[in-house]
VEXDREN-2710 file (C-alpha; in Angstrom, 1 decimal):
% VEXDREN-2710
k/r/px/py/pz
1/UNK/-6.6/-8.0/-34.0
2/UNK/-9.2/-5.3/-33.1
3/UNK/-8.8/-3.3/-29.9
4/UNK/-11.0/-0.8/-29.0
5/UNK/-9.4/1.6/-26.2
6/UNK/-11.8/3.4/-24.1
7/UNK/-9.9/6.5/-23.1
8/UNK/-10.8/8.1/-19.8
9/UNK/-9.4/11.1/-19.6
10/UNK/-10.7/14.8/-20.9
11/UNK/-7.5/15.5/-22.7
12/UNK/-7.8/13.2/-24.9
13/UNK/-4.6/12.4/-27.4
14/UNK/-3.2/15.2/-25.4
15/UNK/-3.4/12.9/-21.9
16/UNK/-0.2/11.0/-20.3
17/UNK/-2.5/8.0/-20.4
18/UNK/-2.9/8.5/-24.0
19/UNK/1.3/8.4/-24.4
20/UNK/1.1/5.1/-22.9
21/UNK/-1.5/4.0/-25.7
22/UNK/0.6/5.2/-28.5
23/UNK/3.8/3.9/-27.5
24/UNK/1.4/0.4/-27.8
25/UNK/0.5/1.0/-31.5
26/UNK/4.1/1.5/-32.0
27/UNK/5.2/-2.1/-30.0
28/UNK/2.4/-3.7/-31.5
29/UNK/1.7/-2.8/-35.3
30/UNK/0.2/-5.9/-36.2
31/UNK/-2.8/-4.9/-34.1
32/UNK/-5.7/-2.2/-34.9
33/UNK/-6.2/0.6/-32.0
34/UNK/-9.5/2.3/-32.1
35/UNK/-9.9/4.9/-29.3
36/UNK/-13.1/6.1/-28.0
37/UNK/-12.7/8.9/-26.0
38/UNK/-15.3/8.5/-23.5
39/UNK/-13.8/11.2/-21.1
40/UNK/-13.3/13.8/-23.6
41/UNK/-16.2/13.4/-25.5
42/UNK/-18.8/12.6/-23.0
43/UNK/-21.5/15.3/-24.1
44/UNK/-21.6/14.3/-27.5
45/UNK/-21.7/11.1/-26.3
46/UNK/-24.8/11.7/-24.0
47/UNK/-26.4/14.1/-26.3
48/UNK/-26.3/12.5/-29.6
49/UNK/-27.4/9.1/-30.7
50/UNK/-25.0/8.8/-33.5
51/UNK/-22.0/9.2/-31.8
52/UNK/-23.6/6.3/-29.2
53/UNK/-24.2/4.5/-31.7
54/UNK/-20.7/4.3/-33.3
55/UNK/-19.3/4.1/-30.4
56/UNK/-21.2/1.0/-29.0
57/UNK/-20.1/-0.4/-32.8
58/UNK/-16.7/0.2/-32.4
59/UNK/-16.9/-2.2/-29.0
60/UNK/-18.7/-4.6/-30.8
61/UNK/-16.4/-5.4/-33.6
62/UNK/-12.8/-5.3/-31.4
63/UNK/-11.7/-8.5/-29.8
64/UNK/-10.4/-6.6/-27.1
65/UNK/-11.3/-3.8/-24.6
66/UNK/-8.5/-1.3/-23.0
67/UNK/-9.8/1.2/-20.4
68/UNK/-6.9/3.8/-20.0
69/UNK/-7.5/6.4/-18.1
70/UNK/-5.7/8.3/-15.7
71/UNK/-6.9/8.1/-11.8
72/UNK/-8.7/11.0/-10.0
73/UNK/-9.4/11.2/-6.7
74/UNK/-8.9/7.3/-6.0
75/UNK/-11.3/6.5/-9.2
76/UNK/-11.7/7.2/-12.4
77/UNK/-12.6/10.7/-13.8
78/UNK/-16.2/11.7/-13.1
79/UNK/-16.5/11.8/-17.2
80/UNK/-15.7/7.9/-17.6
81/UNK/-17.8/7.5/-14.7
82/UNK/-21.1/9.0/-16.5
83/UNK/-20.2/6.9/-19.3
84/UNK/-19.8/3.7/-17.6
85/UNK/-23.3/4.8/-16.2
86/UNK/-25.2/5.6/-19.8
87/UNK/-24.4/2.0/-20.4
88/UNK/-26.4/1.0/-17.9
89/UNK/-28.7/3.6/-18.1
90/UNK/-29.6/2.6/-21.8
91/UNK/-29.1/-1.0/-21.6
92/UNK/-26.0/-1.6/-23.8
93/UNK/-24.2/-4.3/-21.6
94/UNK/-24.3/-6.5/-24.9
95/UNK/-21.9/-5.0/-26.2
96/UNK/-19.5/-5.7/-23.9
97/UNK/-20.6/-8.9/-23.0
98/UNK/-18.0/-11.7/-23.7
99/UNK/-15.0/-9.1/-24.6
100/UNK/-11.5/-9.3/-23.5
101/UNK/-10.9/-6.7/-21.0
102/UNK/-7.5/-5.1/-19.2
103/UNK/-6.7/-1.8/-17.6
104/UNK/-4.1/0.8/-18.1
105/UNK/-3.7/3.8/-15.4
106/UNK/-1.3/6.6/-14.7
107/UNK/-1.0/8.1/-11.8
108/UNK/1.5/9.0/-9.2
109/UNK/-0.1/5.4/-7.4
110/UNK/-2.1/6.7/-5.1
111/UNK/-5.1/5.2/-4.2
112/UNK/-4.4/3.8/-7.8
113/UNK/-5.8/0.4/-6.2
114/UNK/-9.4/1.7/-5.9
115/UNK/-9.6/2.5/-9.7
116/UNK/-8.8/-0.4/-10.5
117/UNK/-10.8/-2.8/-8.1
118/UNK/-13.7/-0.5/-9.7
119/UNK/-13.0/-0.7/-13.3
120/UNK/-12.3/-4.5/-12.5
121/UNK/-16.3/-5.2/-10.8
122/UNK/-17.5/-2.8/-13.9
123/UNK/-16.1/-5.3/-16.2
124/UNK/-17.8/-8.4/-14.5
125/UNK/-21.0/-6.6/-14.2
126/UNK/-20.6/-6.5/-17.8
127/UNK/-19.9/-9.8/-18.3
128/UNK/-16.4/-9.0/-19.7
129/UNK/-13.5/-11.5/-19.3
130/UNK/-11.0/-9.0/-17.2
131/UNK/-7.0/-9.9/-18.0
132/UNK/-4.9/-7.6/-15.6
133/UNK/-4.1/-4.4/-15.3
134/UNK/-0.9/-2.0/-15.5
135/UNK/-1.0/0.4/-13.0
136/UNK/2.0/3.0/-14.4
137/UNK/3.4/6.6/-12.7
138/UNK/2.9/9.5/-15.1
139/UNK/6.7/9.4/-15.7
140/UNK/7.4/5.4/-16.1
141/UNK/7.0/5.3/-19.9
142/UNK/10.8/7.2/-20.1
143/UNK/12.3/4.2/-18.2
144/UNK/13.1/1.5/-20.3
145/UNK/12.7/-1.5/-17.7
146/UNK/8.8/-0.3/-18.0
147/UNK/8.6/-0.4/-21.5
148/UNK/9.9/-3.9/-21.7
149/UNK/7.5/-4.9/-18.4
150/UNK/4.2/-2.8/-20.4
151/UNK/5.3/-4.9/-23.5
152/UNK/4.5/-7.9/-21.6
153/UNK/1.5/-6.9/-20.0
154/UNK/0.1/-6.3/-23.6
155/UNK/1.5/-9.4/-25.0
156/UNK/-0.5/-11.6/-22.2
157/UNK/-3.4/-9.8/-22.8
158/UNK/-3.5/-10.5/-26.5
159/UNK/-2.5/-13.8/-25.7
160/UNK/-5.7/-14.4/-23.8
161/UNK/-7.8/-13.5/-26.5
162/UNK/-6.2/-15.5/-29.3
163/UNK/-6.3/-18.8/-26.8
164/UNK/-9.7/-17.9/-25.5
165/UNK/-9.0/-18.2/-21.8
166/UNK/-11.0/-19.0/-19.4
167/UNK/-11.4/-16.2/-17.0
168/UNK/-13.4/-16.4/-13.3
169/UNK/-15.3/-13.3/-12.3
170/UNK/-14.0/-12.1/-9.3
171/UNK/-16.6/-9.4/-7.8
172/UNK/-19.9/-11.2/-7.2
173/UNK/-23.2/-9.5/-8.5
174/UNK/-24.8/-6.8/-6.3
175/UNK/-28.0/-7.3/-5.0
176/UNK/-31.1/-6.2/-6.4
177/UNK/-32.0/-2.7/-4.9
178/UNK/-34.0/-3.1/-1.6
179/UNK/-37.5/-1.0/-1.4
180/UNK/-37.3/2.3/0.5
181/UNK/-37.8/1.4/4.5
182/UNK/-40.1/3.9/6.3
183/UNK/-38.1/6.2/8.9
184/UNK/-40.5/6.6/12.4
185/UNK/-39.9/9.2/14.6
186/UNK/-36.6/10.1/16.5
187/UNK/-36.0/10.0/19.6
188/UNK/-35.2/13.5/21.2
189/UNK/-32.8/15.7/18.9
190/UNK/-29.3/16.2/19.7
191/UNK/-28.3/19.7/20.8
192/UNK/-25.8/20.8/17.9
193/UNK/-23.7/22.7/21.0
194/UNK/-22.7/25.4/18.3
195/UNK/-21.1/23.1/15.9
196/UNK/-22.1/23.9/12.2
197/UNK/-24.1/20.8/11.2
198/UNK/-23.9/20.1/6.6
199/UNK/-25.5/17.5/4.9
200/UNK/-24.9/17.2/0.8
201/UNK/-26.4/14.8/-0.9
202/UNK/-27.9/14.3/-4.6
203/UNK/-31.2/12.9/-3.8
204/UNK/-34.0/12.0/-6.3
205/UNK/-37.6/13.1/-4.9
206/UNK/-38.6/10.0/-3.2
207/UNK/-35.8/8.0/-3.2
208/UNK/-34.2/6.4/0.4
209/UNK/-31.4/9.0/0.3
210/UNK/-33.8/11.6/0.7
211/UNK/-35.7/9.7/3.4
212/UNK/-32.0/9.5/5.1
213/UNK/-31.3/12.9/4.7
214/UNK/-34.5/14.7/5.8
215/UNK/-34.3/12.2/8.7
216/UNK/-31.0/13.2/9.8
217/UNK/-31.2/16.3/9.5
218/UNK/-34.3/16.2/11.8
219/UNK/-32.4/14.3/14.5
220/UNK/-30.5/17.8/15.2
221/UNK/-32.1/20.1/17.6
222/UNK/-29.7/23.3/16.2
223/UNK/-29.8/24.2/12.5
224/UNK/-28.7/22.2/9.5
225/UNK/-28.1/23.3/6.2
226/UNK/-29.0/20.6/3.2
227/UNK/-27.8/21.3/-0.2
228/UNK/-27.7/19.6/-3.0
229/UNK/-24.3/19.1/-5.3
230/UNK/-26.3/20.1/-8.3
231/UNK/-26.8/23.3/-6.1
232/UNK/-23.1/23.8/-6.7
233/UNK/-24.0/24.7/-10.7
234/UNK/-20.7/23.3/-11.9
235/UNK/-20.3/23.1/-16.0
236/UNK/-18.1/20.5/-15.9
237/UNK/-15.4/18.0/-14.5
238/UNK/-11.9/18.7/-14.2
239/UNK/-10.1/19.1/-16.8
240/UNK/-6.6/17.5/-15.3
241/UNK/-5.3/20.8/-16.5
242/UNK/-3.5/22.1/-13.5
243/UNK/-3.9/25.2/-14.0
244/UNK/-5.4/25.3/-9.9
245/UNK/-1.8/24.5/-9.3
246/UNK/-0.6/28.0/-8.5
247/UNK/-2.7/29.5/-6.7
248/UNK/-5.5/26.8/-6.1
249/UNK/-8.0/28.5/-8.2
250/UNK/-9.9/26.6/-11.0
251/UNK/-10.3/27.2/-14.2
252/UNK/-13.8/27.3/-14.8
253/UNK/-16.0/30.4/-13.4
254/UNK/-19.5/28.8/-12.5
255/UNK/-20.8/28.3/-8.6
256/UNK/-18.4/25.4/-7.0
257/UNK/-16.1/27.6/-5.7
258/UNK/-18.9/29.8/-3.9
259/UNK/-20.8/26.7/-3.2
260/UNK/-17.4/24.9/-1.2
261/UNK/-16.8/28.2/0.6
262/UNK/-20.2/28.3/1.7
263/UNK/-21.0/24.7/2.7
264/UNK/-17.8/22.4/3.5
265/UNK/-15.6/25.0/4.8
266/UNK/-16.9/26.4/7.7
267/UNK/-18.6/23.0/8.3
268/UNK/-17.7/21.5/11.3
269/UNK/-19.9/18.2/10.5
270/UNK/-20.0/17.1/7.2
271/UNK/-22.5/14.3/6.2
272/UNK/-22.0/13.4/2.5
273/UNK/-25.5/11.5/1.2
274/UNK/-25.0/9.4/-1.7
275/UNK/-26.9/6.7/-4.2
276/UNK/-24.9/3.6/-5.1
277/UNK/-24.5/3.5/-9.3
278/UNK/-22.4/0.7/-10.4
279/UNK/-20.4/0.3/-7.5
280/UNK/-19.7/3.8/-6.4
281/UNK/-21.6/7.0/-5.8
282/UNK/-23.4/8.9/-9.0
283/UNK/-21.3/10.8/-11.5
284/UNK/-22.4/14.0/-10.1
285/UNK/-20.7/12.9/-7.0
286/UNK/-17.8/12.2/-8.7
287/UNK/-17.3/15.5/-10.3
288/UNK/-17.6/17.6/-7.1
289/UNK/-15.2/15.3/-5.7
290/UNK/-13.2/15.8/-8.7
291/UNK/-13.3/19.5/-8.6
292/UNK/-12.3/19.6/-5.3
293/UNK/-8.8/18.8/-6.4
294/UNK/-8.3/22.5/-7.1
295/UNK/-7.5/22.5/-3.4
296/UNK/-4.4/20.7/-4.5
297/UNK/-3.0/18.6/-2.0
298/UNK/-3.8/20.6/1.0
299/UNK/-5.8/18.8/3.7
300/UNK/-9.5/20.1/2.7
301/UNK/-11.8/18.5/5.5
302/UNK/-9.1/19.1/8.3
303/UNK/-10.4/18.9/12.0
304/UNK/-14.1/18.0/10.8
305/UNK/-16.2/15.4/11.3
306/UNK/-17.4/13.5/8.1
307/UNK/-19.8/11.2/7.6
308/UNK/-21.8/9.0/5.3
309/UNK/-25.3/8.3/4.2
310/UNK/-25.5/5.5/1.1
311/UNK/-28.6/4.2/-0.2
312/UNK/-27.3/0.8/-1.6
313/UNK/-25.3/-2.2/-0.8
314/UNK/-22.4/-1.2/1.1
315/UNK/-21.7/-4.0/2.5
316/UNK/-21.1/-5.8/-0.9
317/UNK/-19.0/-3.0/-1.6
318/UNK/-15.4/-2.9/0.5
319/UNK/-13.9/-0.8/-2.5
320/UNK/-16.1/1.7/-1.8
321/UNK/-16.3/2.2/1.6
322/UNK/-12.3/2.5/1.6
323/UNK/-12.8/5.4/-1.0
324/UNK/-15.2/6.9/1.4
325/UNK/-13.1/6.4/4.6
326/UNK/-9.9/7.7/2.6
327/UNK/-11.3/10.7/1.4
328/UNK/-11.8/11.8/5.2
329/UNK/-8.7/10.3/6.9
330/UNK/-6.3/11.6/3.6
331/UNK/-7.9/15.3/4.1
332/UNK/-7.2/14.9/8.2
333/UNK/-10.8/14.7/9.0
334/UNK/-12.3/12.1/11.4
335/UNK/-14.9/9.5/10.3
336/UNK/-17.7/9.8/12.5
337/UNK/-19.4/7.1/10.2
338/UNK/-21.5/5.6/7.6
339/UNK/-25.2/4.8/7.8
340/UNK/-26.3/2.6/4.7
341/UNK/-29.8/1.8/4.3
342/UNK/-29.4/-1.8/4.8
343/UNK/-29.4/-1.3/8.4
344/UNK/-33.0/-2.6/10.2
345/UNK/-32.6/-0.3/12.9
346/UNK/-31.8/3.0/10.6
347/UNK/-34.0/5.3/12.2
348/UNK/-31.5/4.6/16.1
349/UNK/-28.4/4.5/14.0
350/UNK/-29.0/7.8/12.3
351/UNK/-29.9/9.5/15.7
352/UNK/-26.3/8.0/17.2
353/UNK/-24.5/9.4/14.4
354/UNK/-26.3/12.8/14.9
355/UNK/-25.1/12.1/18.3
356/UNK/-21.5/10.7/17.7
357/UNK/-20.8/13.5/15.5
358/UNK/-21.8/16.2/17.7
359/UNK/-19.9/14.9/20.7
360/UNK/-16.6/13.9/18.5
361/UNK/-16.7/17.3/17.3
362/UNK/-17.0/19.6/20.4
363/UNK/-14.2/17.4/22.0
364/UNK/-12.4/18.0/18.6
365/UNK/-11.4/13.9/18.4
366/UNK/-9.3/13.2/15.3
367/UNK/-8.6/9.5/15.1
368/UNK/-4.6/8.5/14.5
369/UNK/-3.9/7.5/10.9
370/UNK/-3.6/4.6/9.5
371/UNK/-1.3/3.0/6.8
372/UNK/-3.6/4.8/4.0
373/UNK/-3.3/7.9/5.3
374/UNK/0.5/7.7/6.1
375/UNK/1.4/6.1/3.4
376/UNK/-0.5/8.5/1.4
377/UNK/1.4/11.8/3.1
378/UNK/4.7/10.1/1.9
379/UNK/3.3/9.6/-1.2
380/UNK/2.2/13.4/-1.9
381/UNK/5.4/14.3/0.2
382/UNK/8.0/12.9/-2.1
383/UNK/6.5/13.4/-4.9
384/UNK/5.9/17.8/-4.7
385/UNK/9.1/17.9/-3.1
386/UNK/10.7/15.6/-6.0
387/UNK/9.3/18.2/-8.8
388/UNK/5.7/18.8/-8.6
389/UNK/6.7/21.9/-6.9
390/UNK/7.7/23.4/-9.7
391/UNK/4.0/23.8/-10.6
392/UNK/1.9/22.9/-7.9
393/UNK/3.2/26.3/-6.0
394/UNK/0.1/26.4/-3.4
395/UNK/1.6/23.3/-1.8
396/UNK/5.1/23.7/-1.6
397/UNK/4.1/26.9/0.7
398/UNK/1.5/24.9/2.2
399/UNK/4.2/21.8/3.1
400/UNK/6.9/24.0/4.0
401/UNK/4.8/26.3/6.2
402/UNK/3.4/23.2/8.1
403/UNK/6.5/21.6/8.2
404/UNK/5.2/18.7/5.8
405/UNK/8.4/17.7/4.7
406/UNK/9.1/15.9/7.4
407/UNK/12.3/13.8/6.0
408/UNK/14.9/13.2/7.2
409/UNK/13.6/13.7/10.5
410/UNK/14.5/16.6/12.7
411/UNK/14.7/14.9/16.1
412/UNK/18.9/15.4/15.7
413/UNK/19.2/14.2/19.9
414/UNK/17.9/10.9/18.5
415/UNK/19.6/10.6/15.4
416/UNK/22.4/11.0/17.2
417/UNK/21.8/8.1/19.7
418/UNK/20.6/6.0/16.8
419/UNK/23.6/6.4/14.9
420/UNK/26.0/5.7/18.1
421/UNK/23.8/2.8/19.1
422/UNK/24.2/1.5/15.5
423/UNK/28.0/1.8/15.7
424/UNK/28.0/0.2/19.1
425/UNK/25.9/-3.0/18.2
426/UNK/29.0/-3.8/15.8
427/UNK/30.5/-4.5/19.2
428/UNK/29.3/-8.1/20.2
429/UNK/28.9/-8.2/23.5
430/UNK/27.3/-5.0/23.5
431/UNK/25.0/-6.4/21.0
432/UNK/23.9/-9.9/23.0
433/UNK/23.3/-7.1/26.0
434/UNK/20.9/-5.8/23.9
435/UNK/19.4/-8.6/22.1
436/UNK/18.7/-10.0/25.8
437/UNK/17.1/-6.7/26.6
438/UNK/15.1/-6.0/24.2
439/UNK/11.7/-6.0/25.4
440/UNK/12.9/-3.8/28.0
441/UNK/14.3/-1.2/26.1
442/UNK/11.3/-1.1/23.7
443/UNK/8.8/0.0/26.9
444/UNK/11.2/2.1/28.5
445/UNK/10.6/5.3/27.1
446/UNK/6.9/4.9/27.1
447/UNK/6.9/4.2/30.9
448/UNK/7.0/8.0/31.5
449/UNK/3.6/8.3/29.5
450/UNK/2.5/6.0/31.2
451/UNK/2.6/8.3/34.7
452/UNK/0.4/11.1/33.2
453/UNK/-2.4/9.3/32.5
454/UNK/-3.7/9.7/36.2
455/UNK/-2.9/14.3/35.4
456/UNK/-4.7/13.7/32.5
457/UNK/-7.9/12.2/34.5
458/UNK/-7.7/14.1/37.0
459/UNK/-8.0/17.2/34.0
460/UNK/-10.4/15.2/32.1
461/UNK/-12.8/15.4/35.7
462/UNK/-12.6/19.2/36.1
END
């Protein structure tokens, strides 16, 4: 059988994703592997018809598709992305059309989820029959329960092609794109206070993102600086080569560095303004966000307010807004919000946001995190302090100056009382005590918070 791999990452053969493939040529040598190398290759692949060509013939004769790629920044790399986009772009859905499709990711699983709910909708845009995916940590491929679990991830997916299954599409079409609405006037502009007001954005001369942005940007009385990401001059996406690691420095030398220091960090409002393209924002988008990673895991956006304008359907896109909400809550900035133009009262939303952000900002409002962004702190936690340390340098000293590793915990007064209190509830009548008392004991220490909330009015009033 024909499989055609569609490799994602810029590395090419030298990729941990690409490990993954191989060790599947070896399990399964009955079977044919051609690899495109979409993510490595993606100039060529833009820039000259041939390669195009061969490549949309190589997906036409395979019986089966494989995307494997490795995730960035809770999606594919920007390069896949601008692939996935040229086949729209040149209308080459045909030759995906009716293919067997499954995914293969490595990762350290975060936000692993996203990538694949987006690869997944891809495929049934393209009317590909999606199998499954295998969603594998960078290091998984040395344990041997993996290999025998990949094994039969592969084997189900050939097995749906040789018994033709049927396969139900499981993200609905998007609708057709909606005309541009005309923005009236605002109502009086909001008085900025001082806080430094950015808007980014990659708007197309009379598209609806630019209506959104110049609109926004008007509903601020103090100034606002709009730039766009093409502004940042960047010659390519990242390269996944670490090399930032140390010292949180990129490899290339072009403008994004200048162009981050300039516009996102002394920001204190961020609005990010963005197109939908097939189910997330443009590839350009992708890259800076991409590129951004040579701020390793270090908490970019911290203390600011972001926000959102998409030109598109949102609101048939959950995967998307979670990528948008996670990129601020997972850099410990607050989400002042999203503004889509969908909305039938745009111009009033805009204005509120102006407004929102402004206030949220000045009182310097960070909203508690939720499971994402906890879980996603563990996550980066464990794994730098388990041996990405090693390399990723800039972090360690980041983690350890802000006390980031956080485990065990430090409270020794109440590991102390937890472990006694464990010993004790071996006791039983100690434990039916506290069984009975339960709801008692779990308010107890919170009833002392519960006093200060009048000092804290009484503060909040002066």
């Amino acid at each position: 059988m024909q499989i055609s791999v569609i490799s994602g990452s810029p590395k090419g053969e030298k990729s941990v994703t690409f490990q993954y493939v191989r060790f599947l040529e070896q399990a399964f040598p009955d079977h044919t592997f051609t690899v495109v190398h979409a993510g490595r290759e993606i100039r060529a692949i833009e820039e000259r018809e041939e390669v195009w060509r061969g490549l949309l013939a190589t997906v036409e004769g395979c019986e089966g598709v494989l995307w494997a790629t490795p995730v960035y920044v809770m999606l594919v790399p920007a390069q896949l992305k601008r692939f996935i986009e040229l086949v729209g772009e040149r209308n080459a859905a045909e030759a995906f059309s009716g293919k067997y499709a499954a995914c293969l990711t490595t990762s350290i699983r975060f936000f692993d989820h996203t990538a694949h709910a987006y690869l997944h909708g891809v495929c049934d845009d393209l009317g590909m029959l999606y199998t499954g995916f295998c969603s594998a940590h960078m290091e998984d491929l040395r344990n041997e329960a993996f290999q025998e679990q990949f094994i039969l991830f592969f084997s189900d997916f050939l097995e749906a092609i040789i018994e033709q299954r049927p396969v139900q599409r499981v993200f609905p079409p998007l609708p057709a794109a909606s005309a541009c609405r005309v923005l009236k006037t605002s109502p009086a502009a909001v008085d900025t206070r001082g806080r430094r007001v950015v808007i980014l954005h990659d708007a197309e001369p009379g598209s609806g993102q630019e209506a959104m942005v110049r609109h926004l940007a008007a509903c601020y009385a103090g100034p606002v600086q709009v730039a766009h990401v093409r502004d940042a001059g960047m010659k390519g996406g990242c390269l996944g080569c670490c090399r930032c690691a140390f010292e949180n420095t990129c490899i290339y030398d072009d403008g994004f560095r200048a162009f981050w220091n300039e516009y996102v960090v002394p920001a204190d409002i961020l609005v990010m303004a963005g197109t939908v393209r097939d189910r997330f924002f443009s590839a350009a988008w992708k890259q800076f966000f991409d590129r951004s990673f040579s701020n390793g895991h270090v908490p970019a956006f911290e203390g600011k307010q972001i926000a959102y304008l998409v030109e598109g359907p949102l609101g048939h896109l959950p995967n998307l807004r979670e990528v948008l909400t996670g990129l601020a809550t997972m850099e410990g900035a607050n989400l002042a919000g999203i503004v889509t133009d969908e909305s039938d009262r745009i111009d009033a939303v805009l204005h509120t946001l102006a407004e929102r952000s402004v206030r949220l900002s000045e009182r310097g409002y960070i909203a508690p995190a939720t499971f994402p962004a906890v879980a996603g702190h563990k996550i980066f936690r464990d794994e730098i302090w388990g041996g990405m340390r090693a390399i990723f340098k800039a972090d360690d000293r980041y983690y350890r100056q802000h006390g980031l590793y956080d485990f065990p915990t430090r409270d020794y007064p109440k590991r102390i009382v937890t472990r006694a209190t464990s010993l004790a509830m071996s006791i039983p009548a100690f434990r039916r005590d506290v069984v009975e008392k339960m709801p008692a004991y779990m308010v107890r220490p919170l009833e002392k918070a519960i006093e200060t909330s009048t000092v804290l009015a009484k503060r909040r009033a002066k």
